[in-house]
C-alpha positions, 0 to 999 in steps of 0.5 A, a space after each residue: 483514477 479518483 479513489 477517497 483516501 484515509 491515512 491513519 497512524 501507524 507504528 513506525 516504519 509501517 506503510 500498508 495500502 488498505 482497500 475495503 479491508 483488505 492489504 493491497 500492498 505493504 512495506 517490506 519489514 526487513 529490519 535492514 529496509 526499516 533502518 534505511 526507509 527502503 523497501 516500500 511498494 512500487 506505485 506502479 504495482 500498487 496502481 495496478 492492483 487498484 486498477 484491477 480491483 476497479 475493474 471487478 467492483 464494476 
């Protein structure tokens, strides 16, 4: 899978999964999972998402 990738700053703790605009994926913003750098999403969900949005753009 061959996507062209941007990483842009953030605030801090923020961790967004952006295609064509739009939020795929996003970090859980707890503050719990803030303070203890958990709850990112699961790279297999965020694959899948972009599997699936591959699959409509073709």
């Amino acid at each position: 899978m061959n996507f062209d990738v941007v990483i842009e700053p953030g605030k801090p703790g923020q961790f967004d999964v952006i295609v064509d605009g739009e939020v795929i994926a996003t970090k859980s913003r707890k503050l719990l999972q803030k303070l203890t750098f958990t709850g990112f999403p699961k790279h297999e969900d965020v694959l899948a998402k972009l599997e699936e949005l591959k699959k409509v753009k073709s």
